[in-house]
C-alpha positions in Angstrom: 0.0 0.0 0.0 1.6 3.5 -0.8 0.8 6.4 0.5 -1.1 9.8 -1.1 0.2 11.9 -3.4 -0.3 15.5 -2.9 -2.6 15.6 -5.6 -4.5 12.8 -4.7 -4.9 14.6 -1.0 -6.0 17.7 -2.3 -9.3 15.3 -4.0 -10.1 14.4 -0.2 -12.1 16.5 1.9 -10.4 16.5 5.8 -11.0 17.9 9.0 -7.8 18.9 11.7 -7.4 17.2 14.4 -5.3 18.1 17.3 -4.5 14.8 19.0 -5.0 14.5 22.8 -4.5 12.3 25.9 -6.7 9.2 25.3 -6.9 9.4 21.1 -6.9 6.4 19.5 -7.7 5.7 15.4 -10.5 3.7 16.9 -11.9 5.9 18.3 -11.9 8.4 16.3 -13.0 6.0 13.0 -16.2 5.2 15.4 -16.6 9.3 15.8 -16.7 10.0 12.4 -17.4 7.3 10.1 -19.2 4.8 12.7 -17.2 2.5 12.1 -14.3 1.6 14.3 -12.7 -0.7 12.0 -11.9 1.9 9.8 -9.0 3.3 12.1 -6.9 2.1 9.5 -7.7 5.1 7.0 -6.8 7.6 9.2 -3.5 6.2 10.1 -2.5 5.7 6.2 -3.8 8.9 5.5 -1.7 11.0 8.0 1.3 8.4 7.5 1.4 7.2 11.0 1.1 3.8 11.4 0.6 3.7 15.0 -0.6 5.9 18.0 2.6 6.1 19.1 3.9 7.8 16.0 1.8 10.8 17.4 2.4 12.8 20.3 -0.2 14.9 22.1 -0.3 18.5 20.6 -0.2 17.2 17.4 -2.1 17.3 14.2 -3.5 14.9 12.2 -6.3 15.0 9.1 -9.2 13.0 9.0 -11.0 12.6 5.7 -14.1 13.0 6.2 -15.7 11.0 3.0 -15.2 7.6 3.7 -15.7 6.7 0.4 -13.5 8.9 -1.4 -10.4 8.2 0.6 -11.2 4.5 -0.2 -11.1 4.8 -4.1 -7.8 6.6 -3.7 -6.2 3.3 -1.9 -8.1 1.5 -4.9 -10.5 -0.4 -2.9 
């Protein structure tokens, strides 16, 4: 799996978010696409494979349509 290319991050709608004590992908896949299995996305998208690649104060993008940021991994 490779990662985005700029152009292919500029077709994806995100939202910022500033990571804090207790994040988790999970969590937040279950916040915005109700789906907690989906943490996945949002740790390829931001190129950071793990929680622990991400300290507190940091900020991460979330795309918000689910189905767009799918197509662009070729699923």
């Amino acid at each position: 799996m490779r990662y985005p290319t700029i152009g292919q991050r500029a077709k994806i709608i995100t939202t910022a978010h500033i990571w804090k004590y207790g994040d988790r992908y999970y969590k937040l896949a279950h916040k915005y696409y109700n789906d907690s299995r989906l943490w996945w996305v949002i740790a390829w998208y931001n190129a950071k494979p793990t929680e622990v690649d991400i300290s507190v104060g940091n900020v991460i993008r979330i795309p918000l349509n689910i189905e767009n940021a799918l197509k662009v991994l070729g699923y």
